[in-house]
N, C-alpha and C positions, 0 to 999 in steps of 0.2 A: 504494500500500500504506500503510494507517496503522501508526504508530509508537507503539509500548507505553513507557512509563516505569514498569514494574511495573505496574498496573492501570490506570495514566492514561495515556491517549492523548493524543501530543506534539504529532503533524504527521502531514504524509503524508511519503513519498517516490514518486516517478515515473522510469521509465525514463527522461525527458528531464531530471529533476534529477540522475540520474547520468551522462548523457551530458556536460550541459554540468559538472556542477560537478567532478567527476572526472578523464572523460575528457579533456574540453576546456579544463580548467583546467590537468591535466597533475598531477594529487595523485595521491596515494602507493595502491597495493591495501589499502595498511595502513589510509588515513581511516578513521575512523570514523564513524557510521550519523549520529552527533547531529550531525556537522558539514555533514551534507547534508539532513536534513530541514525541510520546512519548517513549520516553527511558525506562522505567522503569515498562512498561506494564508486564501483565501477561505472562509465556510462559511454552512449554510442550517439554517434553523431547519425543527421535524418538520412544520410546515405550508406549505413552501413547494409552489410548485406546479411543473410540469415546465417551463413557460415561464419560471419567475425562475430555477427552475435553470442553464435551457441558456441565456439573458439573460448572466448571470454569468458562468459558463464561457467567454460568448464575450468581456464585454468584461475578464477578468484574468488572460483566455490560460491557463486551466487544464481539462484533462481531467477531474476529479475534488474532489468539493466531501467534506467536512469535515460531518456532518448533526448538529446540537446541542440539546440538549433543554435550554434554560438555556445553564450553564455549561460542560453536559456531555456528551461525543461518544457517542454514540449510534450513529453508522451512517457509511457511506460512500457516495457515489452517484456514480455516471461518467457521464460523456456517452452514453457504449451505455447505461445503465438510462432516461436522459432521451429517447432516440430511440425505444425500443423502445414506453415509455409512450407518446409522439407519436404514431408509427404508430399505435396499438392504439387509438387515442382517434377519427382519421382514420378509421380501419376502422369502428367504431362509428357515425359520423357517413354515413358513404357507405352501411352498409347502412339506417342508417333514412331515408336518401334514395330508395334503391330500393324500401323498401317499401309509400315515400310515390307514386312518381310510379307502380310501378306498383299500387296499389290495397290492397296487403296490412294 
């Protein structure tokens, strides 16, 4: 989930930044949202492609990239938007293989 600071977007937060930084740290119900977000995450620019996405994701261990136009957050993208794109590209690829060997 990204995190607002009045109109500017801070960080994300992730189910596993509350698991570890709350649950597993043992903090209070009370913390609050800015001591668990993270700021400093990874993030991709509006041209990346689905491969430097899921690249990313894999080597800084995060679920969810941060999308920046410049300066500024623009969007959010998960690992499910980068597979679904995968697949869809796959699929594309295999039917014009089919349409190749058989004749179409």
């Amino acid at each position: 989930m990204a995190v607002r600071d009045g109109d500017e977007v801070v960080g994300l937060v992730a189910e596993r930044d509350l698991a570890l930084r709350l649950v597993g740290d043992g903090a209070s119900p009370t913390t609050k949202l800015g001591q668990v977000v993270r700021g400093d995450g990874p993030s991709v620019g509006l041209r990346a492609t689905e491969k430097e996405c899921a690249d990313l994701m894999r080597s800084a261990h995060v679920r969810h990239l941060l999308v920046k136009d410049g300066d500024k957050v623009v969007g959010l993208i998960s690992m499910r938007d980068v597979i679904v794109l995968m697949l869809e590209e796959k699929e594309l690829v295999i039917r014009h293989l089919e349409g190749y060997i058989s004749g179409h």
